[in-house]
C-alpha positions as CSV (number, residue, x, y, z in Angstrom):
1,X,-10.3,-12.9,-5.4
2,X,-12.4,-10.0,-5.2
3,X,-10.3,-6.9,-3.7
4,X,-12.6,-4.2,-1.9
5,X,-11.7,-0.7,-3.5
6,X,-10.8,0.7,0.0
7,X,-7.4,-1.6,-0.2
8,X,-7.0,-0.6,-3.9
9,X,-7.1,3.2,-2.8
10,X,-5.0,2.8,0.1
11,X,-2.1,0.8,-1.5
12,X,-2.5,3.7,-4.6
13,X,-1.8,6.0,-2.1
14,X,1.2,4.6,-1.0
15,X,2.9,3.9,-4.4
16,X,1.8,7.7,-5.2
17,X,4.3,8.7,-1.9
18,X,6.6,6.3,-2.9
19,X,6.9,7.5,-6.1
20,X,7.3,11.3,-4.6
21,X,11.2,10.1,-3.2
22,X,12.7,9.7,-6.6
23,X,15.1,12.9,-7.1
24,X,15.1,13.7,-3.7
25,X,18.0,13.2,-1.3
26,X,19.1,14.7,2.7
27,X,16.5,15.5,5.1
28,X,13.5,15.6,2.0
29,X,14.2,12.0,1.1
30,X,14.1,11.2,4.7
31,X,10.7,13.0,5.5
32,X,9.1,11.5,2.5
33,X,10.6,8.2,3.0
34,X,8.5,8.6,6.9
35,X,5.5,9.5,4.9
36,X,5.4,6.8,2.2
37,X,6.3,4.3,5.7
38,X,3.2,5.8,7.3
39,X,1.0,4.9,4.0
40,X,2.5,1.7,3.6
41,X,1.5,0.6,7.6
42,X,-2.2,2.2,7.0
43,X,-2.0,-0.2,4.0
44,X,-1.0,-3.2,5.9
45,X,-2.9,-2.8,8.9
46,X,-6.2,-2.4,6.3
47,X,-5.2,-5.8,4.7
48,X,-4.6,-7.6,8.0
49,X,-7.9,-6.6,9.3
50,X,-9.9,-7.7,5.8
51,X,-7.7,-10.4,5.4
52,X,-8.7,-11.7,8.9
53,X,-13.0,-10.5,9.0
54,X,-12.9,-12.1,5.4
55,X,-11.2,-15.3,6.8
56,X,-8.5,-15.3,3.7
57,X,-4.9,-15.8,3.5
58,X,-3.2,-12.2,4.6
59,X,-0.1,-12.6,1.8
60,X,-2.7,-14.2,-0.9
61,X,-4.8,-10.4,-0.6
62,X,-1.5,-8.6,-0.5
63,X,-0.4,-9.8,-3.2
64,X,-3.6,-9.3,-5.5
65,X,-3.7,-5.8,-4.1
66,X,-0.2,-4.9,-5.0
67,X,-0.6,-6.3,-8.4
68,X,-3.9,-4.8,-9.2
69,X,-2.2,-1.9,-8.7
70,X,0.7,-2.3,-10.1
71,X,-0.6,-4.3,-13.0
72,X,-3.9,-2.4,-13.5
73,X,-4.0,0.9,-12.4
């Protein structure tokens, strides 16, 4: 499946706020927590749409997306 570089950026973007929570804890770990939440919806809403103009299965392009990613940089 070919994954358009848009979805690769946004789900980066994501892991990169996800990745800011570790070590932090009260009210900081909450706000990022909100912020990495907020990525992660931009990221979903992106797949849904592609998923659905590209006419392909929603969790198939998740899931090459996140492991892309995860898997590849």
């Amino acid at each position: 499946m070919e994954i358009p570089e848009p979805l690769l950026d946004l789900e980066r973007a994501a892991e990169a706020e996800r990745a800011k929570l570790a070590g932090l804890d009260g009210e900081e770990h909450a706000a990022q927590q909100r912020t990495w939440r907020e990525a992660a919806a931009v990221f979903q809403q992106a797949v849904t749409a592609h998923a659905a103009a590209a006419g392909v299965d929603r969790h198939t392009l998740e899931q090459a997306v996140k492991h892309a990613v995860r898997h590849n940089g």
